[in-house]
C-alpha positions as CSV (number, residue, x, y, z in Angstrom):
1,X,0.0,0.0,0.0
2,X,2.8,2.3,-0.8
3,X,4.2,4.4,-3.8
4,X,7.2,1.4,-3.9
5,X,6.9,-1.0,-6.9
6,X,6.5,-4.2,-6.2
7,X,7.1,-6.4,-9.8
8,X,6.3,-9.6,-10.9
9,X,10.0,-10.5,-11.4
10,X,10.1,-9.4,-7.2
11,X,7.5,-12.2,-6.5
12,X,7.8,-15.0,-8.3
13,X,11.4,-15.2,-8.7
14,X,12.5,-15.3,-5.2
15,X,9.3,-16.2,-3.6
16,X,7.4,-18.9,-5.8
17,X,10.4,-20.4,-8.3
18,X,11.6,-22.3,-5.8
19,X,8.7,-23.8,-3.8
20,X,7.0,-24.1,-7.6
21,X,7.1,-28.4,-7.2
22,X,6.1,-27.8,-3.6
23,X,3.0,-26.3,-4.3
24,X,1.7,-29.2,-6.7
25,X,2.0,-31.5,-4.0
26,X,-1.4,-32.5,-1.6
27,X,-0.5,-31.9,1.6
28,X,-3.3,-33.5,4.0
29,X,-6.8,-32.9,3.4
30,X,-6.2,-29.4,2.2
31,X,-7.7,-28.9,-1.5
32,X,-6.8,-25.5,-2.9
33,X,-3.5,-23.0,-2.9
34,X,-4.3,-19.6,-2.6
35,X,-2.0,-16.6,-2.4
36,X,-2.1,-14.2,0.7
37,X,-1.8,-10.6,0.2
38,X,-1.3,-8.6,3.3
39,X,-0.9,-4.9,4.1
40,X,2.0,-3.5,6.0
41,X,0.0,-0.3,7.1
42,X,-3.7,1.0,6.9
43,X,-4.7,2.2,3.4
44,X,-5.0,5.7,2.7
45,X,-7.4,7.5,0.3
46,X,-4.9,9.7,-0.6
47,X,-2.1,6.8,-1.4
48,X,-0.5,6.7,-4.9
49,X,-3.5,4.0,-5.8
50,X,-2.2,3.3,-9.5
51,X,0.6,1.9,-8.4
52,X,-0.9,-0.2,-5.9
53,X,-3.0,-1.4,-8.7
54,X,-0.8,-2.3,-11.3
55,X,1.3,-4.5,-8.4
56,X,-2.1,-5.9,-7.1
57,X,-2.3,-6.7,-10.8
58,X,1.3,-8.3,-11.0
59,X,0.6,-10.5,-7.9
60,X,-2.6,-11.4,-9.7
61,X,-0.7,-12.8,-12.7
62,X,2.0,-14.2,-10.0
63,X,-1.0,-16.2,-8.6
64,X,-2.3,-17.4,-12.0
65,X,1.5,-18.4,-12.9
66,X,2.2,-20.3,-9.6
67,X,-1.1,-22.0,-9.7
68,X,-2.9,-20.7,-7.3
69,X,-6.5,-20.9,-6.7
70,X,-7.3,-17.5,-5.7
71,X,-5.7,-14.0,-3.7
72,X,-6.6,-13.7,-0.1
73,X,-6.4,-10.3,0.5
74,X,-5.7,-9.7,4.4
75,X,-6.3,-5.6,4.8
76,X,-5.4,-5.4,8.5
77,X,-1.8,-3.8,8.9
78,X,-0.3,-6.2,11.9
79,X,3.1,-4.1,11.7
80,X,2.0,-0.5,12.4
81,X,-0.8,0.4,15.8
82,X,-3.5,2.6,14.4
């Protein structure tokens, strides 16, 4: 939720490459993969919100390349006491 770029080539590279086999494996009863996308601080109405798009975009395509099932998106900033 900030003016920082976040890139495809920043997600999946370091993040989902290398747990790619991982993720087609079923673990347990559990049926589905979906990617979490958490907020670091509250969202502003005044934040630089095309940018967060085009990254909430990028982790969309992240998702669709990694195989996930959907995007949980968790908006509660754990980090920062409002």
């Amino acid at each position: 939720m900030t003016a920082d770029r976040w890139t495809y080539a920043d997600s999946y590279g370091p993040w989902i490459e290398p747990i790619r086999d991982l993720l087609s494996e079923p673990v347990s009863r559990l049926t589905d993969d979906d990617l979490m996308l958490v907020v670091d601080r509250p969202a502003d109405l005044f934040d630089d919100w095309p940018v967060v798009m085009v990254a909430v975009r990028d982790l969309a395509a992240v998702a669709r390349d990694g195989g996930f099932v959907g995007v949980v998106f968790d908006n509660e900033a754990y980090s920062e006491s409002v």
